[in-house]
C-alpha positions in Angstrom: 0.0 0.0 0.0 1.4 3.2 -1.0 0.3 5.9 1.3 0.9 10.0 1.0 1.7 11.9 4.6 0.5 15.9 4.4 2.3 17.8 6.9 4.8 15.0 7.3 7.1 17.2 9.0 5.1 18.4 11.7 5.3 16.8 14.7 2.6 14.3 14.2 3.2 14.0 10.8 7.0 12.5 11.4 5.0 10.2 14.1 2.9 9.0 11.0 6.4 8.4 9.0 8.1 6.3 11.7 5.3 4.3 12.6 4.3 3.9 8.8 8.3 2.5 8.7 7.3 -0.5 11.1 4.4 -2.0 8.7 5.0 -4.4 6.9 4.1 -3.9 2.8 3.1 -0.3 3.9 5.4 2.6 1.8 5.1 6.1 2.2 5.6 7.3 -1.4 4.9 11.3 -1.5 5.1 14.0 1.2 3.5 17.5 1.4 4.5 20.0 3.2 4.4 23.7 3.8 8.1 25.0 3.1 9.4 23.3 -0.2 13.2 23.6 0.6 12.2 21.5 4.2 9.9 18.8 2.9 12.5 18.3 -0.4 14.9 18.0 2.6 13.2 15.6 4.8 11.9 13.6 1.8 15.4 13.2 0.9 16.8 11.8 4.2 14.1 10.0 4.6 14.0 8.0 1.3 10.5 8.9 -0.1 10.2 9.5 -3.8 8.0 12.7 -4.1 7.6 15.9 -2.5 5.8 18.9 -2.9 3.8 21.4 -1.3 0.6 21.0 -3.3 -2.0 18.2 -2.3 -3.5 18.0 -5.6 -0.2 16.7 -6.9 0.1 14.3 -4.7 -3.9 13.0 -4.9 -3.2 13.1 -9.0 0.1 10.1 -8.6 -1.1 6.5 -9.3 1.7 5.5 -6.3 -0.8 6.8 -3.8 -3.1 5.3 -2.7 -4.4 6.8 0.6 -3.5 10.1 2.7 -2.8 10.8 6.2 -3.4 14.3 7.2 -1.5 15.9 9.8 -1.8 19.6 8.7 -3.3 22.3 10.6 -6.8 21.6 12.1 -8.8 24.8 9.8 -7.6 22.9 6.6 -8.5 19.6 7.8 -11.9 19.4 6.4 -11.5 21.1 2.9 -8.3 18.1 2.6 -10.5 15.5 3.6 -13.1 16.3 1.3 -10.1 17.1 -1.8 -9.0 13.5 -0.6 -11.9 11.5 -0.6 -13.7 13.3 -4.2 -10.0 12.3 -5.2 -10.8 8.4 -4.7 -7.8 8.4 -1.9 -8.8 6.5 1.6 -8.2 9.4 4.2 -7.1 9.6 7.6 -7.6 12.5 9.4 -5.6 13.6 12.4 -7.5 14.6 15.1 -9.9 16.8 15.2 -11.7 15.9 11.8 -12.7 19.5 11.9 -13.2 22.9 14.2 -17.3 23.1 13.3 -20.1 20.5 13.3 -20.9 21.6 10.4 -17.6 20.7 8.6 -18.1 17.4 10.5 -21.0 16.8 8.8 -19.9 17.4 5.3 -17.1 14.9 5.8 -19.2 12.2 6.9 -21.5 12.8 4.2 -18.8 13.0 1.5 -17.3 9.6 3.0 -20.8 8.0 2.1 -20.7 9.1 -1.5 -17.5 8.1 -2.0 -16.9 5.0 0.0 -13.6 5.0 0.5 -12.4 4.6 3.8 -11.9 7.7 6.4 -10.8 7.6 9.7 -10.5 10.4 12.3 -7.0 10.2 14.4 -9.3 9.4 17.7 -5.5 7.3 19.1 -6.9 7.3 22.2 -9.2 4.4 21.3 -6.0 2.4 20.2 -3.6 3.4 22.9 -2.5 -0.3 25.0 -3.4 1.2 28.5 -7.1 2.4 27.6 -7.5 -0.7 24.7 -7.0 -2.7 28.3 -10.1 -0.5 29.8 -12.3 -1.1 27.1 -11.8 -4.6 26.8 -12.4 -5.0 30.6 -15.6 -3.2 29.8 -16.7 -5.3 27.8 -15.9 -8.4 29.1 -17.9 -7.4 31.9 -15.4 -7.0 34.4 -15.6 -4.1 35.0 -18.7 -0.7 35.0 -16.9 3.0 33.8 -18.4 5.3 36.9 -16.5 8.3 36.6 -13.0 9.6 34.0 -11.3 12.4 35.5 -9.1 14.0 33.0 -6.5 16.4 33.2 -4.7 18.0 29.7 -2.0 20.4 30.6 0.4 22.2 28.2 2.4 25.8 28.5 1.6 27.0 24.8 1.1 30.6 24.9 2.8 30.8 21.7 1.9 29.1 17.8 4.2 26.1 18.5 3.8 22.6 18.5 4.3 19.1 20.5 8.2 19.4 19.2 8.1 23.3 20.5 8.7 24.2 16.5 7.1 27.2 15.7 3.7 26.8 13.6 1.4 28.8 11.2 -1.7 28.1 13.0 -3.3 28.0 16.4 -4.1 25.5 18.5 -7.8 25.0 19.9 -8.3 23.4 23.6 -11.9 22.2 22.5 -11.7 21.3 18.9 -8.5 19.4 19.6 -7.6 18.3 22.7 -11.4 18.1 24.7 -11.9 16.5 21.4 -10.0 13.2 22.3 -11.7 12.6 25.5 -14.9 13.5 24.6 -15.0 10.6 22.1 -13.0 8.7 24.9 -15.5 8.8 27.3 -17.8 8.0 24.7 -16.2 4.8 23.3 -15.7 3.9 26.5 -19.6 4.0 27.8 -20.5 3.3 25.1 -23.5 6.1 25.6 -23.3 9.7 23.5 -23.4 12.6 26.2 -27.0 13.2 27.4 -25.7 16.3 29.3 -22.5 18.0 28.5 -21.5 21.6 29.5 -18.3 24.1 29.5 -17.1 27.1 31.3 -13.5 28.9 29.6 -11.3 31.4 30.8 -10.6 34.4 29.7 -9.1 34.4 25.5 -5.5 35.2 25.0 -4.9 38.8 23.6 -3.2 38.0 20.5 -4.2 34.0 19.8 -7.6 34.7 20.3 -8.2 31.9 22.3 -9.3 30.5 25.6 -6.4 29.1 27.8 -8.0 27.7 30.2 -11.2 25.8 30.2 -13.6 23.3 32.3 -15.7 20.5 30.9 -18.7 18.0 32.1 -20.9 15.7 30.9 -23.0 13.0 31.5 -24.2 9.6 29.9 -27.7 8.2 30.3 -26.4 5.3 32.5 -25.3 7.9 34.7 -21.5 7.7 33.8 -19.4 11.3 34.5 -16.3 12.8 33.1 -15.2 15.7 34.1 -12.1 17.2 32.2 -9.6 19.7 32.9 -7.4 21.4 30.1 -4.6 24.6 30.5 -2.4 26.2 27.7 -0.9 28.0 30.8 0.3 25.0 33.2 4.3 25.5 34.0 5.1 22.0 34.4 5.0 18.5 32.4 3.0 18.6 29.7 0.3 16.1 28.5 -2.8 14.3 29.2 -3.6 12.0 32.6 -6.6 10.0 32.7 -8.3 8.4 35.7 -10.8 5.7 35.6 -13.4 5.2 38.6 -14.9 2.2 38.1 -17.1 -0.4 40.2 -14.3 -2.7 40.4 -11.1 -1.0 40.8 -9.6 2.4 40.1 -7.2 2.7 37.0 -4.2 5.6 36.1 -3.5 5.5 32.4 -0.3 7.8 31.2 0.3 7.8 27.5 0.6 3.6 26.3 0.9 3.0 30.6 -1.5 2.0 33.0 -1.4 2.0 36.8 -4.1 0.5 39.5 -5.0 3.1 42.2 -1.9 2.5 44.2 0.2 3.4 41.4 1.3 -0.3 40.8 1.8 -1.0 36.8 -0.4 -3.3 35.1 1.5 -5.4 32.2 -0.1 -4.9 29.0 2.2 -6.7 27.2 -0.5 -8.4 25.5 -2.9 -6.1 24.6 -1.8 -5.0 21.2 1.2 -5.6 18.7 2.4 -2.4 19.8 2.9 -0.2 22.6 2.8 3.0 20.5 -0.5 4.5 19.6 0.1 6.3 16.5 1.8 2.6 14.6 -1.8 1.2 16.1 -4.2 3.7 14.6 -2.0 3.8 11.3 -2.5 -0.3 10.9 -5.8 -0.3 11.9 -6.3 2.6 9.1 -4.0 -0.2 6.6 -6.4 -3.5 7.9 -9.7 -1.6 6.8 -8.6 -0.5 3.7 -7.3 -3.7 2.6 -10.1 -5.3 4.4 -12.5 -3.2 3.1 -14.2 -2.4 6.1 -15.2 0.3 8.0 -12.2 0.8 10.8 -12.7 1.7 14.3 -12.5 5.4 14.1 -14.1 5.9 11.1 -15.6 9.6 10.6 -19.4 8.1 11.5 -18.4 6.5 14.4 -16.6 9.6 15.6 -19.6 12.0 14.5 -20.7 11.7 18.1 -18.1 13.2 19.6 -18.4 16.8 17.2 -21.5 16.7 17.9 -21.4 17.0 21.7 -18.1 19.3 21.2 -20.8 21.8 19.6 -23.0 21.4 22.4 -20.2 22.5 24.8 -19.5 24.9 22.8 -22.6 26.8 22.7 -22.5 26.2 26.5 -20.2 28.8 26.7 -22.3 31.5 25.8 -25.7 30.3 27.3 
């Protein structure tokens, strides 16, 4: 399979070109990028054929035959759409889009088309919260409450390398937007009640830094999440799970009980890093031709109560 990466040398787009690198019959054979002289440049160390900075030249090669974008989250749904109309499988990094409405036009576009689309929801294939779910649904185990924390210090346009970037960074759109489908997945329930409260926008990125979200399933699950552009510390996303039958501490692709003790999950999945999971998952369904977990319908859900907590804001 012969895959394009957009924005391969972002952050998240190198992640894509790595992982990509450990799957078998999988070759990444054009790049796009912003900056010509840089993408030429990585493209060259890095072995792969084409590079350019326009996305239609890469859709129009007959060596490609699916996309991975990781470019910046406004662009994400006019790509998807060039992609898809183009016949190319697409997967989107997360967030799909910054609107419902966008949302919608993807999912709908997907359907006409056929091909297979995927939103970059890697929580869902992460090893420590792949354990969760299938402890879920097993049985084992009832989700009661998720307490979430996501904390960065970004008060400028740069990204998870600390490069600088072109665009800016949205603590709903993006990051809320992974455990809001989370929680979801994990329930197995779309948010009957979901709310937000936001701190004051930052003067010149024109965006809130600081911001408070809850919600609610119909079984009665909670979630209650907590994200920062301004937290002077270590940076990421902590998740704890409150559950009927034990309390669990998941960190990145590890997993903790509620004593802090480490839970081997050696066997979970083929790998231990979420981004080579979500990419073979995206590689399975296409060659399967299948919808894959993740696919834009499934992840609909998730927009939709992102919208709701958005107009929470002003009510």
């Amino acid at each position: 399979m012969k895959i394009c990466v957009a924005g391969a040398v972002g952050a998240f787009g190198t992640k894509h070109v790595d992982a990509l690198s450990a799957i078998d019959g999988v070759e990444v054979t054009s790049i796009v990028g912003h900056q010509e002289a840089e993408t030429n440049a990585f493209a060259q160390e890095r072995g792969i054929g084409h590079a350019t900075t326009d996305l239609a030249e890469s859709l129009a090669r007959d060596d490609v035959d699916a996309v991975i974008l990781a470019t910046p989250t406004q662009i994400h749904a006019e790509q998807g759409i060039q992609c898809m109309k183009a016949g190319k499988h697409v997967l989107i990094e997360i967030p799909m889009a910054d609107s419902l409405a966008d949302s919608e036009k993807l999912v709908q576009v997907q359907k006409e088309t056929g091909v297979v689309a995927m939103a970059g929801h890697v929580r869902r294939f992460n090893p420590s919260h792949q354990w969760i779910h299938n402890k879920i649904k097993a049985g084992d185990i009832k989700l009661l409450q998720l307490d979430v924390q996501t904390y960065f210090f970004r008060r400028t346009n740069t990204n998870a390398a600390g490069k600088a970037r072109s665009w800016t960074d949205h603590l709903l759109w993006h990051h809320a937007c992974h455990t809001v489908d989370l929680f979801q997945y994990q329930v197995g329930e779309t948010a009957s009640e979901a709310y937000g409260l936001q701190g004051p926008k930052h003067p010149s990125l024109g965006i809130a830094m600081d911001m408070s979200i809850g919600m609610k399933t119909p079984s009665g699950a909670i979630c209650t999440l907590s994200l920062s552009f301004n937290n002077d510390g270590p940076f990421g996303t902590y998740f704890r799970y409150i559950c009927d039958n034990g309390t669990y501490l998941a960190r990145y692709d590890d997993l903790f009980d509620g004593n802090d003790d480490p839970i081997d999950l050696s066997g979970v999945a083929v790998s231990n890093n979420g981004i080579e999971l979500i990419d073979r998952e995206f590689v399975a369904a296409i060659k399967e031709g299948r919808e894959p977990n993740g696919s834009l319908g499934q992840c609909l859900s998730a927009m939709q109560t992102l919208d709701r907590i958005e107009k929470s804001f002003s009510a």
